[in-house]
N, C-alpha and C positions, 0 to 999 in steps of 0.2 A: 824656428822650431820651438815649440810650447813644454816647458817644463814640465814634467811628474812633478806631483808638490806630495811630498810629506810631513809634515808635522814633528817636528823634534820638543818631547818639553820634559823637564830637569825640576824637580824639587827637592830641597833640600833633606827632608822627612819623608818617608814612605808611609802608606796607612791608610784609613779609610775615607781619610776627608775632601771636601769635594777636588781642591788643588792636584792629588794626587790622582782620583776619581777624571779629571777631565786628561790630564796627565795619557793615561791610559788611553782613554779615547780617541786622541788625536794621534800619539803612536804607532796603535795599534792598525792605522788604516792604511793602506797600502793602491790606493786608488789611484787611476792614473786618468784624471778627467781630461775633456776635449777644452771646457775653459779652461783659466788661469789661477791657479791658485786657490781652489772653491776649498779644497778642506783645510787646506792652513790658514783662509780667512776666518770659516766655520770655527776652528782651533782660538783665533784670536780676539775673535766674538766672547767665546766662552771664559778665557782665560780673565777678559777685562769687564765680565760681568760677576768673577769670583767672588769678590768683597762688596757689596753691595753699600758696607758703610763707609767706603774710600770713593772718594769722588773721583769721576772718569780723567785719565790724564788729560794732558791740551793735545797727546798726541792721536789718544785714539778718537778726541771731540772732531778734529780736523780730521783724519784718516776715513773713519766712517763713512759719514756724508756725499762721498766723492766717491764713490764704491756703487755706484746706478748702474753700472753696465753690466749685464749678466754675462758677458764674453769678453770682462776685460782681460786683458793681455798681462802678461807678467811685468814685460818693460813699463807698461803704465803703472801697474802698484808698485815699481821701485820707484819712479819718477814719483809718485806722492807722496810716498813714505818720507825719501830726501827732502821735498818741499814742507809736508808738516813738520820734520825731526827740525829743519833749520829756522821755521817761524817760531816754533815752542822753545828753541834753544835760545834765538834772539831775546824774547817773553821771559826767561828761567832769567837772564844774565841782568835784565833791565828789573827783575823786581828786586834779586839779590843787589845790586848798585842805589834802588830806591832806599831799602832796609838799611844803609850807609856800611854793609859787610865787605862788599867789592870791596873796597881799598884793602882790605886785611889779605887779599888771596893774591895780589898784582905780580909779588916776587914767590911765591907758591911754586915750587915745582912738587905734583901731587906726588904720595907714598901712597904703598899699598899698604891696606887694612888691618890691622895685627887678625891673627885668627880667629881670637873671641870675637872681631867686631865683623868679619866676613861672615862668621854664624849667622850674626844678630840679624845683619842685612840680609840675608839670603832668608831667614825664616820669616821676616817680614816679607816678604816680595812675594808676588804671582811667581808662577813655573815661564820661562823664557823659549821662546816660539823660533824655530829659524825653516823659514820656506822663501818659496821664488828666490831662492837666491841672496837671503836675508836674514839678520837676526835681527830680535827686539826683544826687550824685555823692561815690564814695568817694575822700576826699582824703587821700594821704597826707603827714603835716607833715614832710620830710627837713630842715627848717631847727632847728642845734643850739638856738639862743637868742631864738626867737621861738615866742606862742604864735597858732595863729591864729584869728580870731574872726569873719571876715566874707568871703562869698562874694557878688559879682554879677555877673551873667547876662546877656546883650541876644538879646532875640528880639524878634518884631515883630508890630504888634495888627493890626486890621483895614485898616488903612487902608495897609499896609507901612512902618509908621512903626517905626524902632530906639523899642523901649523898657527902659528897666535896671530888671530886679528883684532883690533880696538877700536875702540868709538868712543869721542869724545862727549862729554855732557855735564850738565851743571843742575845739581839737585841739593838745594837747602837742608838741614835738618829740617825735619817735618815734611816734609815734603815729597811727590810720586812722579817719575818722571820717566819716560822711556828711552832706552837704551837704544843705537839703531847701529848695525854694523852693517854696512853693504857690501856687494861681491862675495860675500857668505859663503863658500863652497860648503853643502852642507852633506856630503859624501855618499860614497853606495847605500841604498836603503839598508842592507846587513849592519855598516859600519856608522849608522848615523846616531845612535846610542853613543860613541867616542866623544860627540861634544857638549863640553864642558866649560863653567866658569874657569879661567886661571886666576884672575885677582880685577879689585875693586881696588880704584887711586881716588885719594881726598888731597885735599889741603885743610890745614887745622883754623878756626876761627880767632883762636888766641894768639 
């Protein structure tokens, strides 16, 4: 059975600018197509063409391209999501180990973000997309001397019960990397407003 996709997306600021402007958009739609996933692609099209002076993640480089089928199925964009999230994660960890930072994160067990610096992060970033079954979100790191390695999420299962999911990742200061949480339950269309950032986990550089 072929999912209803709808478009979940979250920004930190309300207002008129485009972020919050696509925000609406893809919310707002309530479509229940015979493909897979078309408006929350639609959604993630828009959301990673927001900033035009950020260059495209490595995830949405590899995601894109592999998107030829007009009748792809939802199991195949989870299956390539997983496969880009793991090539760009391999790619994230080998440039941070080139830059000789790895060694400083080895005994790191990441913390969560003090609240000024979850601000910071969240008003840097795109709005955070969860369809087919999925979340993702392009996170940008503006923090000078942390790297960060862990995102989780609350949305809520059948029963309207808060549940926290996470996903691993490795994103440099300076640097945009996307977030990917799979098995996403991303709840009744009424109740899919509920999800939310809970916290962003770093390790410090120093």
């Amino acid at each position: 059975m072929r999912a209803g996709i709808r478009t979940i997306a979250t920004s930190p600021e309300a207002g008129g600018d485009p972020k919050s402007r696509s925000r609406r958009i893809c919310s707002g739609s309530r479509m229940l197509l015979r493909g897979s996933g078309h408006v929350g692609l639609i959604c993630f099209f828009l959301a990673s063409g927001l900033d035009n002076a950020r260059a495209e993640t490595c995830f949405a480089a590899c995601f894109k391209p592999k998107l030829v089928d007009t009748n792809i199925e939802d199991a195949r964009i989870r299956s390539i999501m997983r496969s880009c999230h793991d090539a760009c994660e391999e790619d994230a960890e080998r440039r941070l180990s080139l830059s000789g930072r790895r060694e400083k994160l080895l005994n790191c067990i990441p913390e969560p973000l003090s609240e000024e610096e979850f601000r910071r992060v969240r008003s840097a970033s795109a709005s955070f997309l969860a369809f087919a079954n999925t979340f993702t979100w392009d996170l940008h790191n503006v923090l000078p001397d942390k790297v960060i390695k862990r995102v989780e999420a609350i949305t809520q299962n059948l029963e309207l019960e808060d549940v926290v999911l996470g996903g691993g990742v490795t994103i440099a200061p300076g640097e945009t990397e996307t977030v990917f949480i799979p098995a996403f339950f991303d709840g009744y269309p009424q109740m899919r407003v509920s999800t939310r950032i809970k916290a962003v986990y770093a390790c410090p550089l120093h």
